[in-house]
C-alpha positions in Angstrom: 0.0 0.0 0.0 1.4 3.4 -0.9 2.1 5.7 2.0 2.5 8.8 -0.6 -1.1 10.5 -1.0 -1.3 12.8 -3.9 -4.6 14.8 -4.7 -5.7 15.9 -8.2 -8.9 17.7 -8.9 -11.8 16.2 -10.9 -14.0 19.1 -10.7 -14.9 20.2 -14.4 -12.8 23.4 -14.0 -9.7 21.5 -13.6 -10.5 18.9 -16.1 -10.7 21.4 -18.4 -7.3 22.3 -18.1 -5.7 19.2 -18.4 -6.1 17.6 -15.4 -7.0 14.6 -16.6 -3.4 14.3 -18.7 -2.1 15.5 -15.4 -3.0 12.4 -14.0 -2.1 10.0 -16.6 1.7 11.3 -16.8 1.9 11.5 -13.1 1.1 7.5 -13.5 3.5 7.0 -16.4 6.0 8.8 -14.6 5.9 7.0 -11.6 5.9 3.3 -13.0 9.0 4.9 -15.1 10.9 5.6 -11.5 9.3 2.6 -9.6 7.7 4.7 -7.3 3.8 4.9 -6.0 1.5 7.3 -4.2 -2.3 6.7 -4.1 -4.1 9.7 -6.4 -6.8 10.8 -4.8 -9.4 13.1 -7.0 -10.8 15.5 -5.0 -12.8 18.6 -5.6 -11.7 22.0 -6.4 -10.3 24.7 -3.8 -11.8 26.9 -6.4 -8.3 28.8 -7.5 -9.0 28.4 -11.1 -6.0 30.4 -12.4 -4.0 27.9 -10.7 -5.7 24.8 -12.0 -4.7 21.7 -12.2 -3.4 22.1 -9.0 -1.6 19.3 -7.6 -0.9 18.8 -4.1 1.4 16.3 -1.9 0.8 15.0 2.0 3.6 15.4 3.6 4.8 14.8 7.3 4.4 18.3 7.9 0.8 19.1 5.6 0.1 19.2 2.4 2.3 21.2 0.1 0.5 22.3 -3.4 2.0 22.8 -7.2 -0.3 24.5 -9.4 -1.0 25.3 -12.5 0.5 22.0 -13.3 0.9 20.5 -17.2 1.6 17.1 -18.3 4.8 18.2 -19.8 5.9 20.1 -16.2 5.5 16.1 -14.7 8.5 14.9 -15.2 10.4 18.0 -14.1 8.4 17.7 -10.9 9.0 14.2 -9.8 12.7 14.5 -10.4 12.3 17.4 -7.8 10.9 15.5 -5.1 7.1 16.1 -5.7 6.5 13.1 -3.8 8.1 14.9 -0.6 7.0 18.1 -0.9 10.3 19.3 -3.2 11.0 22.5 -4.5 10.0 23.3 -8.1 9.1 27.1 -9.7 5.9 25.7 -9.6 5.7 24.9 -5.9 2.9 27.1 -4.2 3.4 25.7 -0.7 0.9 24.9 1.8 -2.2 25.6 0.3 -3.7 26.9 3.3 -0.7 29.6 3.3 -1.9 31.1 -0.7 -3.2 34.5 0.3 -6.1 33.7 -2.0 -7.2 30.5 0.2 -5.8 32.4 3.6 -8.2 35.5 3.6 -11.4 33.2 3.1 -13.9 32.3 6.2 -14.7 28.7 4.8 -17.8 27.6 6.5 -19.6 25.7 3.3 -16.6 25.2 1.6 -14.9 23.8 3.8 -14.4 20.4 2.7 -13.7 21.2 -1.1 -10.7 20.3 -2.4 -9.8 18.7 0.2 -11.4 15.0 0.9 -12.2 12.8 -1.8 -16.3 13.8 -2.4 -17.4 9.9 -2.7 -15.8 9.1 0.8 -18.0 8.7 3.7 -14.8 8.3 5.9 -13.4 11.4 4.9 -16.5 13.0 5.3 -17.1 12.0 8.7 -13.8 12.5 9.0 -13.9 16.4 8.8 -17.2 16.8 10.7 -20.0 15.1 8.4 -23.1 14.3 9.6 -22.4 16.1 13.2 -25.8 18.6 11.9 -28.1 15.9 10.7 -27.3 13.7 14.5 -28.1 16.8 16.4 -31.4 17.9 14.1 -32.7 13.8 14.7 -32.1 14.8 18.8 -34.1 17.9 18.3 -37.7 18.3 17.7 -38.5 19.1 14.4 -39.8 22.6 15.3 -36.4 23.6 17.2 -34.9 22.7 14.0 -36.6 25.5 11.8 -35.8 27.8 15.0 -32.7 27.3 14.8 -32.0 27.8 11.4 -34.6 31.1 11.5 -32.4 32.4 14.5 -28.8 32.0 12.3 -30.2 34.3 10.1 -29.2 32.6 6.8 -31.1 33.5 3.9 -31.7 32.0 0.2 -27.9 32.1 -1.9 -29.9 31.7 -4.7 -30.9 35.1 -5.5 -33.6 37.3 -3.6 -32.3 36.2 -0.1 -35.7 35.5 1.8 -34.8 34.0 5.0 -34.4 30.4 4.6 -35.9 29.3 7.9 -39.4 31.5 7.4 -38.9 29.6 4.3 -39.0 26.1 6.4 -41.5 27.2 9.2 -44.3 27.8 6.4 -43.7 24.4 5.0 -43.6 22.8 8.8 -46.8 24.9 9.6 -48.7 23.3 6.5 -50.7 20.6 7.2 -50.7 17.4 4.1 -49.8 14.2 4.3 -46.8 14.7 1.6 -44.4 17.1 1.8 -41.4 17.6 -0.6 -37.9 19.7 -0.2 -36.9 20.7 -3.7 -33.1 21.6 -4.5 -32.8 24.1 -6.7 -29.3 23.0 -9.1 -30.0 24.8 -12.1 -27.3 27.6 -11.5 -27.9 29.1 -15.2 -26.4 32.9 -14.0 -22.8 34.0 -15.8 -19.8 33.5 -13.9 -21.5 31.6 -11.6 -20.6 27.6 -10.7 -20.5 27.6 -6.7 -23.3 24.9 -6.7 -21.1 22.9 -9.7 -18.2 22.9 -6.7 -20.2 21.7 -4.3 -22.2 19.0 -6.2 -19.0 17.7 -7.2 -16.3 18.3 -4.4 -18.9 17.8 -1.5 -21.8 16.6 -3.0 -22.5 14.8 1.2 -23.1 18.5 2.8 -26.0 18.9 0.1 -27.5 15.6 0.8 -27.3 16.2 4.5 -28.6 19.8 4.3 -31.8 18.5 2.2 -32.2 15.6 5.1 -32.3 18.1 8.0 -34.4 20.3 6.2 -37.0 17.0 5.5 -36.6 16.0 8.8 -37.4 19.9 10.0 -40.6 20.4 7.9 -42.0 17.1 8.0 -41.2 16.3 4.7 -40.2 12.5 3.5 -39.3 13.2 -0.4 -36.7 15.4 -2.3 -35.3 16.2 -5.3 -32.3 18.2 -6.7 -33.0 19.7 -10.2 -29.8 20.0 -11.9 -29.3 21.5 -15.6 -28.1 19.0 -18.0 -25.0 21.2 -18.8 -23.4 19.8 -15.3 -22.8 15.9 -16.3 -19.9 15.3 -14.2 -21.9 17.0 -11.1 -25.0 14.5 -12.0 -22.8 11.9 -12.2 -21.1 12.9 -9.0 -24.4 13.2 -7.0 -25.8 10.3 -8.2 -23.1 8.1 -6.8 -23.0 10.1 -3.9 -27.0 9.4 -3.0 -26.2 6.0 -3.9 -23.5 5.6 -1.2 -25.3 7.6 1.7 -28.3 5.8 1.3 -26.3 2.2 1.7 -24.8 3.5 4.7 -28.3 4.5 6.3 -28.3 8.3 5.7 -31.3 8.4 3.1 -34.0 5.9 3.5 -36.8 4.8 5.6 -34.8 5.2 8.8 -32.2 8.1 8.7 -29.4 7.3 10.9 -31.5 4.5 12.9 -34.2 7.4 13.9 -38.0 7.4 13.3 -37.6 9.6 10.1 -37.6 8.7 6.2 -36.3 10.8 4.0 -34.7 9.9 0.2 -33.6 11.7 -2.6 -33.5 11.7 -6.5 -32.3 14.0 -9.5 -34.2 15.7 -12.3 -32.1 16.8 -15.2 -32.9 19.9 -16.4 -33.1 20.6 -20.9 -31.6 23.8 -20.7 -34.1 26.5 -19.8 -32.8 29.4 -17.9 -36.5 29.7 -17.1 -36.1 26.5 -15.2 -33.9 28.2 -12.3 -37.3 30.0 -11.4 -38.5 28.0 -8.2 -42.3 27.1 -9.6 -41.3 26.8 -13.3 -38.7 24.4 -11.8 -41.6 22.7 -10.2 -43.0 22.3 -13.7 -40.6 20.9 -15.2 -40.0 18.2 -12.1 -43.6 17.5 -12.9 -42.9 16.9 -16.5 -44.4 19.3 -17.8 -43.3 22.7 -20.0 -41.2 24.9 -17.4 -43.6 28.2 -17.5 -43.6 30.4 -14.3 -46.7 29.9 -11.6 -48.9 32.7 -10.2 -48.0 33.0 -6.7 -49.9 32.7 -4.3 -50.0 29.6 -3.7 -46.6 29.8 -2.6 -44.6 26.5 -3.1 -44.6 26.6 1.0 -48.5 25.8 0.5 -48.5 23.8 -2.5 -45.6 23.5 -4.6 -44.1 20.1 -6.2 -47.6 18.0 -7.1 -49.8 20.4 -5.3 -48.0 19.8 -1.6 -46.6 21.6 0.8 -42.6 22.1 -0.6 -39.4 24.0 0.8 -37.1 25.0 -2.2 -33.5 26.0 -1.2 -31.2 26.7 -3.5 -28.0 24.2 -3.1 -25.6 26.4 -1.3 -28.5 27.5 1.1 -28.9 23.7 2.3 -25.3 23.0 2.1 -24.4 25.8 4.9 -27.3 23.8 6.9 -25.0 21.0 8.4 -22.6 23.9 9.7 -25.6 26.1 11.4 -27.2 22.6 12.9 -23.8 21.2 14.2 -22.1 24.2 15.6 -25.7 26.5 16.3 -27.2 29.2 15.3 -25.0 31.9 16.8 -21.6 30.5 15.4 -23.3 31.5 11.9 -25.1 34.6 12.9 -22.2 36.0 14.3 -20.9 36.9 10.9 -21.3 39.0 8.6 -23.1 42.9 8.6 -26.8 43.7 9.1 -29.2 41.2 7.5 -26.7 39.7 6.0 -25.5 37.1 7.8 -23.2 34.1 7.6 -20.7 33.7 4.6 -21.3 34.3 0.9 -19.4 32.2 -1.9 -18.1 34.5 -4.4 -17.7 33.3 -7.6 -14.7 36.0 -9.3 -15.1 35.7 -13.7 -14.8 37.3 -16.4 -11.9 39.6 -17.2 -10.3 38.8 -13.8 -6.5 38.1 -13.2 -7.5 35.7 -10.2 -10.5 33.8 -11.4 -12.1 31.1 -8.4 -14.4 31.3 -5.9 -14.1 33.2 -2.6 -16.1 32.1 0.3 -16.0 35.2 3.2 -18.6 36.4 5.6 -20.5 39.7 4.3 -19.3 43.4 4.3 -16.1 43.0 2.2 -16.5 46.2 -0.2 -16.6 45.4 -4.0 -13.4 46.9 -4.9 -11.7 44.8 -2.0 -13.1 41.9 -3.8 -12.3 42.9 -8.0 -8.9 45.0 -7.2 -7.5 43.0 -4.1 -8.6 40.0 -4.5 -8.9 38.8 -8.0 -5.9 40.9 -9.1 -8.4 43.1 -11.2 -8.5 42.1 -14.9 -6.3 39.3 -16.7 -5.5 41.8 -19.5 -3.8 44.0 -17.7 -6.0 47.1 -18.5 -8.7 49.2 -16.6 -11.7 47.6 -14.9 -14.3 49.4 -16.2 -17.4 47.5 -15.1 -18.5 44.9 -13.3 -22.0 42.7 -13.1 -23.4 41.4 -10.1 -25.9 39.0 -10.2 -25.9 37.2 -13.4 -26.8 38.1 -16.7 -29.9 40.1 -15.0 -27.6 42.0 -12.3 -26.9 45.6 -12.4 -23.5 46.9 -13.8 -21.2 48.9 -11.6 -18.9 51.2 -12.4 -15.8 51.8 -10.1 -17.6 55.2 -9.1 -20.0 52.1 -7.0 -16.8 50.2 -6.0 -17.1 50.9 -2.2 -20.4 49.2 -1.8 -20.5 46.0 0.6 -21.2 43.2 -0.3 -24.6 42.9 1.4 -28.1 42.4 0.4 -29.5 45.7 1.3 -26.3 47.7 0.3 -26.7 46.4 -3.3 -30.3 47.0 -3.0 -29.7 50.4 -1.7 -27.5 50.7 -5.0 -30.5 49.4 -7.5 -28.7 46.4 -7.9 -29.0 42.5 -6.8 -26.2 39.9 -5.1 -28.2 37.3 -7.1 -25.9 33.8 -6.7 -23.1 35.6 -5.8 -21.2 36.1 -9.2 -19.2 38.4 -10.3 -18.1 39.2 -14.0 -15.2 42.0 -14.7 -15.3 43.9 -17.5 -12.3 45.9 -18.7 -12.4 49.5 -20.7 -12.7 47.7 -24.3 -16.4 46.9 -23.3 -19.1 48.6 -24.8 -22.2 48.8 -22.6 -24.7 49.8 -25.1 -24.0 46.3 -26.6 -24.5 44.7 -23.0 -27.5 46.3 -22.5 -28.7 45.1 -25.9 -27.6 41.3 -24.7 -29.8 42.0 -21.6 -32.8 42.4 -23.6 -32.1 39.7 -26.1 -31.0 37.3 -23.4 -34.7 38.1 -21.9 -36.5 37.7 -24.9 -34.4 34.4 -25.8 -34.7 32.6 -22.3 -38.4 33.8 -21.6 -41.2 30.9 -20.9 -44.1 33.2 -22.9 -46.7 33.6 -19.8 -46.6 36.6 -19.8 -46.3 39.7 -22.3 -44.2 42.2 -20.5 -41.3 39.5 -20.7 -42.2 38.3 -24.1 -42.9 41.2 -26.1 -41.5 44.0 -24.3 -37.5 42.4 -24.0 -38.0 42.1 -28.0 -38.8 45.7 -28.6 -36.3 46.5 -25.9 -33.6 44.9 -28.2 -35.1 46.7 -31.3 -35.0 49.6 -29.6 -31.4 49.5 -28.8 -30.7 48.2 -32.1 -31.6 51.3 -33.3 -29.4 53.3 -30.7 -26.1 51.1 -31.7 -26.5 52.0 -35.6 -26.8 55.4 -34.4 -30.6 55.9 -35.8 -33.1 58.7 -35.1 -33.4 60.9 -31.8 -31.5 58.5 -29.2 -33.2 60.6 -26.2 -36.4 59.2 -27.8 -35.3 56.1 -28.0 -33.9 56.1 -24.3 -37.3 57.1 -23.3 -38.6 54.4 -24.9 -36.5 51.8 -23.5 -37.4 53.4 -19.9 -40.8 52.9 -20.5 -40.3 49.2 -21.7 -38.3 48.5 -18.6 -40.9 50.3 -16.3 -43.3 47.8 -17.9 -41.0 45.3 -17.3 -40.1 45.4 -14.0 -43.5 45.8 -12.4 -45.9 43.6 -15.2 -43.6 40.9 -15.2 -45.1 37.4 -13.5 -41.0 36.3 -12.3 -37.8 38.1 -12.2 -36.8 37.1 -15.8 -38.8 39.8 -16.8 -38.7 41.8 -13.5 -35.0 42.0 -13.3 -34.3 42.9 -16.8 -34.1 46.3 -16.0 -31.4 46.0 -13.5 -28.7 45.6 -16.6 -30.0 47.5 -19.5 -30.8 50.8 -16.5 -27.6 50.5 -14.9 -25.8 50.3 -18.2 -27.9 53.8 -19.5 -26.7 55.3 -16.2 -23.6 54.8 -15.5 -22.0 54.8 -19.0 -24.5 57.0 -20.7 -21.4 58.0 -23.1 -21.8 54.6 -24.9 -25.3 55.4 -25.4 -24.4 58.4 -27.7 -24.1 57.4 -30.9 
């Protein structure tokens, strides 16, 4: 048995960089030297510009190499990789890279690290701890103590997530379902990717403490079909919790049932809406609901359903094992807890950046991510996915906090940000906006169908520099105060938010 332990990434980010020819010459190259070392895939710490990252045990930690290349293999092993040797491509203790040192890992703190398909090493580093201590509690403390931790929905309008729960618990049927939302559609964004692949356990034993909590025996995670190595992932790892006892008719030996199954999604950015999800879970066409009923009420096959999105129930296990307060105690405001960052676009330091709330939006762009891999001025930045508002560095001090972005006119959304540099043209953003809207919208309603399509005319018209553009400004106003308050989801209600902030704060590029 090898006592040498090295990991390798299989998250999709690092696979596509190589890190699957990573691992093939690291194999060759050992058998060459007559050496061995188990390789252990693991998920991603989320440093993408340093992917495939490659990192030793050693008596004294682990000691990472990063960005790694089949070709750089052999130049590695003759330097001692296997020991922890020095190399130009040694980073050193992983934990020691300013990017990974600055982060408050509460959700992510597993990633990267164990081997996602492990129930050892999941236990190992604390699994499971939140789910024994919700089947000790009465279901009702449960909710409670999630509502007093203050954590609220990651997946974009942050309503609290145990108000969320109590409705559900409060609502009498004899079926109740907890829904995962997995369809993370927004630009720049693939926190719930990470986790579904590097710690795919926290989500399943998030989703059992929230069944357990509202009385609810059934769940699903609804997963868009652009995530195959996530689906494939998950799968396994339902398969493997659910032989060991944590899914099933008696979770962990208690009185409570509670299993789990995926629903691939086709591709609908519509989908990521909570009731169209529902829909399409149902089999039928993903269009948006009226609301009420909330899904609380009736939701999945007309009963009583809690949808989280999946980094909502994955902080659950943390907030249940270590209570309420050791969550709440972070953060600024309303905002409590930690917030995965997902840094894209034109950004020197690409990954994802989990850190409690109040870090100011420069800190994050300049600071951390390096600002932007060309080299040249960060003009702009998005928030929120291809629906958030653009800011320009003039808005850089904001903090990262629901109600600060609010305050702004703009959203936190799923926590993405995409950097734009000074070569961008925000009249042509804007234009996207619309056209993404009128693309990606289910037809229920008219606002979202017609108006994003004259919205795009309109600005059409702008761009080739046609008739009276303060006309046409008006015009697109008007559409996006039809928009924003006609519209039956925020497809249609958050449109605005891009093409308003792009009109405001660049106005220049609107002159043609």
């Amino acid at each position: 048995m090898p006592s040498v332990r090295l990991f390798v990434p299989r998250d999709a980010g690092a696979l596509a960089v190589g890190a699957e020819a990573v691992v093939a010459a690291l194999q060759v190259g050992m058998i060459r030297r007559g050496v061995a070392a188990d390789i252990v895939r693991t998920g991603s710490r989320g440093l993408y510009w340093l992917e495939p990252m490659v990192e030793v045990a050693t008596a004294t930690g682990r000691i990472a190499y990063g960005p790694v290349t089949p070709v750089d293999v052999e130049a590695l092993l003759d330097a001692g990789l296997l020991s922890g040797g020095s190399h130009a491509l040694r980073l050193g203790p992983p934990e020691e890279i300013p990017f990974l040192k600055r982060q408050t890992r509460l959700t992510f703190a597993r990633c990267g690290i164990i081997d996602p398909l492990s129930l050892d090493d999941y236990h190992a580093h604390g699994g499971w701890r939140g789910l024994e201590r919700a089947i000790a509690m009465a279901p009702s403390d449960v909710v409670e103590t999630v509502v007093q931790s203050g954590l609220r929905g990651r997946g974009g309008a942050g309503f609290p997530t145990g108000v969320k729960w109590r409705t559900a618990a409060q609502a009498a049927a004899p079926q109740k379902y907890i829904v995962c939302n997995a369809d993370e559609g927004d630009s720049g964004t693939f926190a719930d990717r990470m986790i579904m692949e590097g710690d795919p356990l926290v989500l399943i034993e998030g989703m059992a403490i929230a069944g357990i909590a509202v009385g609810a025996t059934r769940g699903y995670v609804y997963v868009r079909s652009e995530y195959p190595h996530a689906i494939a992932t998950l799968r396994e790892a339902i398969d493997v919790a659910r032989r060991a006892g944590y899914l099933g008719s008696g979770v962990m030996d208690s009185p409570h049932a509670f299993d789990l199954e995926i629903r691939v999604g086709a591709g609908a950015y519509v989908c990521g809406e909570e009731t169209a999800l529902l829909d399409s879970i149902e089999g039928k066409r993903g269009q948006v609901r009226a609301k009420p009923p909330l899904p609380a009420h009736r939701g999945l096959f007309g009963s009583p359903t809690v949808i989280n999105n999946v980094l909502s129930l994955a902080a659950v296990p943390f907030v249940l094992a270590e209570g309420a307060a050791a969550y709440a105690v972070l953060g600024v405001g309303r905002s409590r807890g930690t917030v995965p960052i997902q840094l894209a676009g034109n950004v020197k330091q690409g990954g994802l950046f989990e850190t409690a709330f109040g870090l100011t939006l420069g800190d994050l762009v300049d600071d951390i991510g390096g600002g932007t891999a060309s080299g040249r001025p960060v003009r702009a930045v998005q928030v929120g996915g291809p629906l958030g508002a653009y800011f320009p560095r003039t808005l850089f001090d904001t903090p990262f906090d629901y109600e600060a972005f609010t305050a702004r006119d703009g959203l936190i959304g799923h926590g993405g940000i995409v950097v734009f540099d000074d070569t961008v043209d925000m009249a042509r953003q804007a234009r996207f906006a619309m056209e993404f809207c009128a693309i990606e919208s289910c037809g229920k309603c008219t606002p979202c169908r017609i108006g994003s399509t004259r919205g795009k005319e309109v600005i059409d018209h702008i761009i080739r520099g046609e008739g009276d553009p303060a006309v046409h400004l008006a015009l697109v106003a008007d559409l996006c105060e039809t928009l924003k308050f006609g519209s039956l989801c925020a497809l249609g209600g958050f449109t605005p938010y891009p093409v308003m902030s792009a009109i405001r704060h660049f106005p220049e590029d609107f002159d043609r």
